[in-house]
Backbone as ProteinMPNN parsed JSONL, in Angstrom:
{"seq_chain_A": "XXXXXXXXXXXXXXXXXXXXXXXXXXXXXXXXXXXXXXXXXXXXXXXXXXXXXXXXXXXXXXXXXXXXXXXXX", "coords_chain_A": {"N_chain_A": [[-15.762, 12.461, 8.131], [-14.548, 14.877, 6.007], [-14.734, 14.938, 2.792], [-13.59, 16.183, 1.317], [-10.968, 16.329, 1.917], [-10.357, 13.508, 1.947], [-9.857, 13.655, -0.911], [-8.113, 15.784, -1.454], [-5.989, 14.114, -0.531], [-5.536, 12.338, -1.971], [-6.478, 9.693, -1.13], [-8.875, 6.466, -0.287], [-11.785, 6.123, 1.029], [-12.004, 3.812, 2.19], [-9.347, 3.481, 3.578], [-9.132, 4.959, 5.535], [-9.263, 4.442, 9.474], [-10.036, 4.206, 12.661], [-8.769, 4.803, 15.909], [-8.234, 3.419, 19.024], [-6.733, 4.734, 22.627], [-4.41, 2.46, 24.161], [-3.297, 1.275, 27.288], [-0.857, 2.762, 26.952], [-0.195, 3.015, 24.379], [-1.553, 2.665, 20.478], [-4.346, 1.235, 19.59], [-6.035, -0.376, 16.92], [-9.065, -0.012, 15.659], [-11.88, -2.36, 14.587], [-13.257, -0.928, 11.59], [-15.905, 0.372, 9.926], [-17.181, 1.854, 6.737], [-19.788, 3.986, 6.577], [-21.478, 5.305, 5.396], [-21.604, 7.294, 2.718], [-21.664, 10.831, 1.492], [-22.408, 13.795, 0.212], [-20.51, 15.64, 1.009], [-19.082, 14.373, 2.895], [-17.444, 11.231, 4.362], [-19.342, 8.662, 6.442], [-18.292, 6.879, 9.775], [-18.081, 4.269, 11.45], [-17.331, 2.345, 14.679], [-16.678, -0.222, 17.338], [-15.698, 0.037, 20.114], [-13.86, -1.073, 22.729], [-14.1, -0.05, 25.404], [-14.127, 2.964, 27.266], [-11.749, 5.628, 26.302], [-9.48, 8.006, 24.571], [-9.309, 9.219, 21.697], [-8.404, 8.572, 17.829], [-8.522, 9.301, 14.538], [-6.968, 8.031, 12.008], [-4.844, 6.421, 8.436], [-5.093, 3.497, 7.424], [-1.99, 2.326, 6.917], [-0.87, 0.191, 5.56], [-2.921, -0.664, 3.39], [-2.709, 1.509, 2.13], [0.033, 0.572, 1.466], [-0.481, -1.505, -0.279], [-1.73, -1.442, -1.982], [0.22, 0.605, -3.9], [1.936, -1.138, -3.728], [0.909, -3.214, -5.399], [0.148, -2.3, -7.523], [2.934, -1.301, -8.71], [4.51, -3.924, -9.138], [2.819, -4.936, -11.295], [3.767, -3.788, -12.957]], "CA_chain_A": [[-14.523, 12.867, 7.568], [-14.391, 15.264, 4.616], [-14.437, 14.156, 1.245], [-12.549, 17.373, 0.266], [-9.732, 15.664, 3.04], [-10.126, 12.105, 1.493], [-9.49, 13.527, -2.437], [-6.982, 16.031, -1.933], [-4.68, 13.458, -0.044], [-5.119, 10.816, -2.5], [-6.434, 8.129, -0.031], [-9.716, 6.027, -0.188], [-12.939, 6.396, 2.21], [-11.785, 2.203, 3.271], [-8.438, 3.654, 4.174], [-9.517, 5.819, 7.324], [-9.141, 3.464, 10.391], [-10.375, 4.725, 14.228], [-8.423, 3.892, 16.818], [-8.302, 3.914, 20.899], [-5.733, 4.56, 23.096], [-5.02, 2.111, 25.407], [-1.773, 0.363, 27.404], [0.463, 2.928, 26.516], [-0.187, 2.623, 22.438], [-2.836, 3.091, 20.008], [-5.253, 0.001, 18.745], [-6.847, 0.212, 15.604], [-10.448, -0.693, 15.772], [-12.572, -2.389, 13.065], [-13.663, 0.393, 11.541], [-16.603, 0.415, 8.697], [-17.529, 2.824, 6.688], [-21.239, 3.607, 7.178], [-22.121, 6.492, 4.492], [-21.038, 8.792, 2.006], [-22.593, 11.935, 0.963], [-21.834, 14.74, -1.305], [-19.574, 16.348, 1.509], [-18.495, 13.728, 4.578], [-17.914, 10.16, 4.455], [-19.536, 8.957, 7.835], [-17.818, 5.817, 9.893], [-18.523, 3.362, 12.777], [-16.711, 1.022, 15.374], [-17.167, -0.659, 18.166], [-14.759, 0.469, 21.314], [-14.172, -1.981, 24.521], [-13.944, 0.87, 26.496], [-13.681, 4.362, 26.853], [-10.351, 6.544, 26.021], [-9.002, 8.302, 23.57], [-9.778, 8.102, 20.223], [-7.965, 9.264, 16.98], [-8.568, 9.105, 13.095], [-5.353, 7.891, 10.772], [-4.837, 6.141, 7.592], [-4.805, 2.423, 7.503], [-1.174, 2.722, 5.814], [-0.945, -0.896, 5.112], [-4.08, -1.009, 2.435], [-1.958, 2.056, 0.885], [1.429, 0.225, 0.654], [-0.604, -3.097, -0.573], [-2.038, -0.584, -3.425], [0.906, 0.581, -4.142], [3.056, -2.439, -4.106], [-0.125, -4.038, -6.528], [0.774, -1.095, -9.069], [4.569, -1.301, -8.919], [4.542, -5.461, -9.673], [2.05, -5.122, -12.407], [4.17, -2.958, -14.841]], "C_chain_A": [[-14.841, 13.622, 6.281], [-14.135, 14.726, 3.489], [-13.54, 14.937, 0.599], [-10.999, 16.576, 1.0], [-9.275, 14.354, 1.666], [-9.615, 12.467, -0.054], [-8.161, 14.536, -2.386], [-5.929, 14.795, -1.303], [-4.914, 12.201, -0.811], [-5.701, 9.086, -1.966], [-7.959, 7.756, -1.019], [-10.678, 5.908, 0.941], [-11.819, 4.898, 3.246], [-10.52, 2.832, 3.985], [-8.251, 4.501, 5.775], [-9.636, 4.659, 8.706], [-9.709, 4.612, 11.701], [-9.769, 3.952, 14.894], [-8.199, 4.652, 17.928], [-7.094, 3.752, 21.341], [-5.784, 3.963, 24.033], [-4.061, 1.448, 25.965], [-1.124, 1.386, 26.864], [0.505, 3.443, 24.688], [-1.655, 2.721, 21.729], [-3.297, 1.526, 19.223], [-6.059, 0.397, 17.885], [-8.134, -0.436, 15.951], [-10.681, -1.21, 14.179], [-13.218, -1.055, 12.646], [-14.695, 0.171, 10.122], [-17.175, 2.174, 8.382], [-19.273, 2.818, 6.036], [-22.004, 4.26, 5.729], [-20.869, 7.403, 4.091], [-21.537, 9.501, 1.355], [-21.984, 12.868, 0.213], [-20.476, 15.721, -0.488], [-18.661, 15.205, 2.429], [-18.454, 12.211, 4.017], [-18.218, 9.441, 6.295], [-18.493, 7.173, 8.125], [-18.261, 5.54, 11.565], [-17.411, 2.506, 13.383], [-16.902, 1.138, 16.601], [-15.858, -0.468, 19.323], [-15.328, -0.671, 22.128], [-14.06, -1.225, 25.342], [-14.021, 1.821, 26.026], [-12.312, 4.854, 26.827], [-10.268, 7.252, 25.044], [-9.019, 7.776, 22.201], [-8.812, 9.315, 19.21], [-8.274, 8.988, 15.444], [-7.318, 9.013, 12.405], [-5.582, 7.039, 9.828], [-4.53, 4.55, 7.917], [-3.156, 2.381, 6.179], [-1.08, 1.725, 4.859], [-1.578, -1.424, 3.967], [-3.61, 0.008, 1.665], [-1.154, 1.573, 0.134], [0.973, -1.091, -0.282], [-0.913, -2.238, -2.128], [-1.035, -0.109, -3.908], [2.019, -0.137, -4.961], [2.381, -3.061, -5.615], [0.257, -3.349, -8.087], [1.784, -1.404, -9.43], [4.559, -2.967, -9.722], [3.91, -5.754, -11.086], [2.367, -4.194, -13.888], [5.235, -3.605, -14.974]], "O_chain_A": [[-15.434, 12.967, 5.424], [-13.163, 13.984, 3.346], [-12.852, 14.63, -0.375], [-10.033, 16.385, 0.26], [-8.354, 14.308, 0.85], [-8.919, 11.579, -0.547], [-7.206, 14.266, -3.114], [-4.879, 14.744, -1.944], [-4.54, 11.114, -0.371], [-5.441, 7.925, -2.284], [-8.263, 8.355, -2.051], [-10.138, 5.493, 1.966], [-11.231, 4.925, 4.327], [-10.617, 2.705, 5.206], [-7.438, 4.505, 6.7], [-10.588, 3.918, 8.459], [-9.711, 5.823, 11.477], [-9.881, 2.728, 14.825], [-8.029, 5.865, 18.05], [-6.313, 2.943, 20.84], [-6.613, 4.209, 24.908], [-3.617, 0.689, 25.104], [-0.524, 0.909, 25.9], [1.308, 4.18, 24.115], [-2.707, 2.834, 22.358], [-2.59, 0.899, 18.433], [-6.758, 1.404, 17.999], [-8.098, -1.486, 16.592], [-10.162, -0.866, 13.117], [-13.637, -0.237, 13.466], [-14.069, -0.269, 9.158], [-17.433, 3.142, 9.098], [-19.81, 1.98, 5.312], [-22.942, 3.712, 5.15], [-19.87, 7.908, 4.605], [-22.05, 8.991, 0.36], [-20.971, 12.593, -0.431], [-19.648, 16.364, -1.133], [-17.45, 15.408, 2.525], [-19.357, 11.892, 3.242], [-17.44, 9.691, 7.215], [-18.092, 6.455, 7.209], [-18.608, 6.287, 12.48], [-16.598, 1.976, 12.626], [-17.223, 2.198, 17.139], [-14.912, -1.188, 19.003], [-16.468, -1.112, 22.271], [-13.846, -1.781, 26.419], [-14.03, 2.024, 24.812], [-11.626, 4.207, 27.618], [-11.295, 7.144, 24.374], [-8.867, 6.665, 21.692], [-8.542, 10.469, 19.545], [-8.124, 7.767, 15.379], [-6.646, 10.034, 12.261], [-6.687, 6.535, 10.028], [-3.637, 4.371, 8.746], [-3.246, 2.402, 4.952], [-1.144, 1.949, 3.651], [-1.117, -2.431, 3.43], [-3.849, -0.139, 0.466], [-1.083, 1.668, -1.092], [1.82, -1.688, -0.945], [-0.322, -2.485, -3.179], [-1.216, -0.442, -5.079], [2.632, 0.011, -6.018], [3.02, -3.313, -6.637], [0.513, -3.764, -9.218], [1.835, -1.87, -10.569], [4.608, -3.0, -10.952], [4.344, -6.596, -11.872], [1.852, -3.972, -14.984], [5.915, -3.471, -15.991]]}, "name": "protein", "num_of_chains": 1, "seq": "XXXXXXXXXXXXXXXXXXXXXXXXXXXXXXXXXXXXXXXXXXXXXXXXXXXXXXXXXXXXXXXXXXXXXXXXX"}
């Protein structure tokens, strides 16, 4: 994944999730992140199968950051 990606949108490398499509719906995998270099951060997980795969934002670890900010002023 780009690092130029990950800073203009504000996010965090942990926040990138991988997930498979499968039933209809998308499952998030565990997802670690493996490496980060001066351009890419790289990432890993473990699929039970093959299908479809997509990259999105774990939103949940945004709104918790978020929420953590908002409470603490």
């Amino acid at each position: 994944m780009p690092k130029k990606w990950i800073e203009k949108n504000k996010v965090k490398s942990e926040d990138i999730i991988l997930n498979r499509f499968v039933n209809n719906s998308w499952a998030e995998l565990p997802t670690n992140v493996l490496n980060i270099d001066e351009e890419n951060a790289y990432y890993d997980a473990v699929s039970p199968g093959f299908s479809f795969f997509a990259i999105s934002l774990n939103i949940w670890n945004i709104l918790k950051r978020l929420l953590s900010m908002i409470f603490q002023l």
